[in-house]
C-alpha positions as CSV (number, residue, x, y, z in Angstrom):
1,X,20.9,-73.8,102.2
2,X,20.6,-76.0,99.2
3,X,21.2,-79.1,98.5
4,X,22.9,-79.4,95.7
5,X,23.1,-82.9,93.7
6,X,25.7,-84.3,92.0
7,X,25.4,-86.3,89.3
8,X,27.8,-89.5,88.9
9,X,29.4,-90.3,85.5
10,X,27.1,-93.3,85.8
11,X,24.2,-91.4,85.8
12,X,25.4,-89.2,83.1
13,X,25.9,-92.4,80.6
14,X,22.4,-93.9,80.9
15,X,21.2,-90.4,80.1
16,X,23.1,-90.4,77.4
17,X,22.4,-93.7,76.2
18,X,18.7,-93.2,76.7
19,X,19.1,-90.2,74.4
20,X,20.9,-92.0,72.2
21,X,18.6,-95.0,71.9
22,X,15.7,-92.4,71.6
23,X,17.3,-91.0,68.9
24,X,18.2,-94.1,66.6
25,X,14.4,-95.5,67.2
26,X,13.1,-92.0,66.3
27,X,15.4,-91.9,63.0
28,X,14.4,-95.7,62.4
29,X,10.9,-94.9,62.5
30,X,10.9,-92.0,60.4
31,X,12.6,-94.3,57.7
32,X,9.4,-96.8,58.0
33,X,6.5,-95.5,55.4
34,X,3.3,-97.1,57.1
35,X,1.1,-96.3,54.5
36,X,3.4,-98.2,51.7
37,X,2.3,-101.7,50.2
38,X,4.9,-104.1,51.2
39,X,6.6,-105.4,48.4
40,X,4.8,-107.3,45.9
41,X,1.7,-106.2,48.3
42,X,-1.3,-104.1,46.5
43,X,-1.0,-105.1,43.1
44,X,0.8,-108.6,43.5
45,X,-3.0,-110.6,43.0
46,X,-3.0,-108.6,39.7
47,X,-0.3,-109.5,37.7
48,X,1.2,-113.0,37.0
49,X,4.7,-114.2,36.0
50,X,4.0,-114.4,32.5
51,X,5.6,-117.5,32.7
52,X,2.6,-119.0,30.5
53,X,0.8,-118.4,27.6
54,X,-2.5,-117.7,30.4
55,X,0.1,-115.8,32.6
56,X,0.9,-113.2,29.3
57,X,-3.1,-113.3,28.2
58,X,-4.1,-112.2,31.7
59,X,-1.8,-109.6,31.9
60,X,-2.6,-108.2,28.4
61,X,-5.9,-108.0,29.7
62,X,-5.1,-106.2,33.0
63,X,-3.1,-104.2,31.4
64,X,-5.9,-102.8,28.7
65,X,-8.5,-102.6,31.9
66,X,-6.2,-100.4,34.1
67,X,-4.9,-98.2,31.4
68,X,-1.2,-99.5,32.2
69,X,0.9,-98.7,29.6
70,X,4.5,-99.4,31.4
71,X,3.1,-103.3,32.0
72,X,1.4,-103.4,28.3
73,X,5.2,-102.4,27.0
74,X,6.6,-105.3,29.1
75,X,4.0,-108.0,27.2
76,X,5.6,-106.7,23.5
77,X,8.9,-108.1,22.1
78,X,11.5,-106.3,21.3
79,X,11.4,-107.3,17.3
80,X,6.9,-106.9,17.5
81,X,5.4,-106.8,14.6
82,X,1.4,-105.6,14.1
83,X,-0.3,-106.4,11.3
84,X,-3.6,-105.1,9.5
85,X,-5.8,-105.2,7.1
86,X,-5.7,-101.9,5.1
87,X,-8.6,-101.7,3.4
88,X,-8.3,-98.5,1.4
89,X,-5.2,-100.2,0.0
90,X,-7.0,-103.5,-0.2
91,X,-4.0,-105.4,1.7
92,X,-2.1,-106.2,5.1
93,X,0.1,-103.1,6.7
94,X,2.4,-103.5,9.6
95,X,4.1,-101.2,12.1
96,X,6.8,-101.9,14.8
97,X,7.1,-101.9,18.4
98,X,7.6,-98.3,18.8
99,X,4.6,-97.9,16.8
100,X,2.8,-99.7,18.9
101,X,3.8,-98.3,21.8
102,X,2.7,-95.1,21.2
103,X,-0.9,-96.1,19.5
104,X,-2.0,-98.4,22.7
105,X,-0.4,-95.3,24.8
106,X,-3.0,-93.0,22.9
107,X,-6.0,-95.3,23.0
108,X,-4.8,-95.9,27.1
109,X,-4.9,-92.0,27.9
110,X,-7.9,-91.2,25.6
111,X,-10.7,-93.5,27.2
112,X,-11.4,-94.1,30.3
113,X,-12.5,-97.3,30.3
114,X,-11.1,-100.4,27.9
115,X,-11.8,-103.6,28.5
116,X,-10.5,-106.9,26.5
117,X,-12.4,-110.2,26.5
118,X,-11.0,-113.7,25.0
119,X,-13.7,-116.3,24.0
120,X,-15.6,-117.9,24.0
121,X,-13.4,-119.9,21.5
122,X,-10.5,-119.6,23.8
123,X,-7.5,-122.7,23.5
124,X,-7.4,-123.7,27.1
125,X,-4.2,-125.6,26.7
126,X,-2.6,-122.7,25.9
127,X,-3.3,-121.6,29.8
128,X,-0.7,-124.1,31.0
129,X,2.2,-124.0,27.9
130,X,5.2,-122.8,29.3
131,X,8.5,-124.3,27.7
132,X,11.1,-121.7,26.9
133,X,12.7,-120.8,23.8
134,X,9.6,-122.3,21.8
135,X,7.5,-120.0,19.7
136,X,4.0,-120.2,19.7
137,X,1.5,-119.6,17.4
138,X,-2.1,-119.2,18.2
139,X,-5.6,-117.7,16.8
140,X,-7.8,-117.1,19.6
141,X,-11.2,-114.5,19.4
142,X,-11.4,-111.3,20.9
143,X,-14.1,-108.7,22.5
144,X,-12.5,-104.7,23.2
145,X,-14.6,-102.9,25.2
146,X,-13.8,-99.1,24.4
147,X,-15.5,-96.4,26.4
148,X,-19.3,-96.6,26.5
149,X,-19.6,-97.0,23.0
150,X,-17.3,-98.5,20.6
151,X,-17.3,-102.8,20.7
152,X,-14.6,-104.4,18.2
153,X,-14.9,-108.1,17.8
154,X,-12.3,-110.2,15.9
155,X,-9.7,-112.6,16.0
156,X,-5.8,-112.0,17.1
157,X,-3.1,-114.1,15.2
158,X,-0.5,-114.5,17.8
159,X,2.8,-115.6,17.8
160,X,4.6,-115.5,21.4
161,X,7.9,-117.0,23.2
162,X,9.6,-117.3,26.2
163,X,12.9,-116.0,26.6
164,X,15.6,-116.9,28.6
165,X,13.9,-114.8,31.4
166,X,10.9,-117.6,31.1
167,X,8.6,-115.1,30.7
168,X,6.2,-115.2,27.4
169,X,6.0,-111.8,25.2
170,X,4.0,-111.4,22.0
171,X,6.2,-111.2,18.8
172,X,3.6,-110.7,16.1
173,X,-0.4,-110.1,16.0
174,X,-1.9,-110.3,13.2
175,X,-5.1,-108.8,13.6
176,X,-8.0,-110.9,11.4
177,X,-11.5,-109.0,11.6
């Protein structure tokens, strides 16, 4: 003869429990990416708050060396303006943001490597100005990098302010060869 077991309604209820607490870590877990960058994790050291004239002059360049059109569209007002000398016409043309936009898009997708250096002429009190709702106007010199072989030297004419986020964008650039 067999012994037969009962089971109380004790036992029953940690098994139960124990399922259900299996369960919830198991759902909880899946939920949990461990291969994602916490926030602000991976690329956190590369971009800064823009909250200076540095902060938005780093990021330009960051943006030019990783091809990263979404951040570069975040450094450009709303009302940008680009100017350049049109030498055919023998005088200054201009587009718009959209404009722009598209053009750095282009140059971003077509090469892969760009790279933007400022200096050696570079206003280092312009690293540390940060006082909102103040435009600011500055020349400073430039180096692009484009592939392997294309170097463009010149000088930028910019005029940047800080909104009432704090963060600088570039309303005009005037681009002086």
């Amino acid at each position: 003869m067999h012994a037969v077991r009962k089971t109380t309604w004790v036992q029953r209820g940690i098994r139960r429990l124990s399922l259900l607490l299996i369960g919830v870590l198991i759902f909880v877990n899946g939920c949990l990416n461990p291969f994602a960058p916490e926030e602000g994790g991976l690329s956190s050291g590369l971009w800064n708050s823009q909250e200076t004239i540095g902060g938005l002059l780093q990021n330009f360049r960051t943006a030019y060396a990783l091809r990263d059109s979404l951040r570069y569209a975040d450094l450009i007002s709303d009302d940008f303006i680009f100017q350049y000398y049109n030498a055919d016409l023998l005088r200054y043309d201009q587009w718009y943001r959209d404009t722009e936009l598209r053009a750095t898009g282009g140059l971003m997708r077509s090469y892969d490597r760009l790279d933007v250096r400022w200096g050696p002429l570079y206003p280092e009190e312009l690293d540390s100005f940060s006082q909102v709702d103040t435009t600011v106007e500055f020349t400073i010199n430039f180096s692009l990098s484009v592939g392997d072989d294309i170097s463009i030297d010149g000088f930028a004419r910019f005029r940047a302010r800080a909104d009432e986020d704090g963060r600088f964008r570039i309303i005009s650039w005037r681009d002086d060869y």
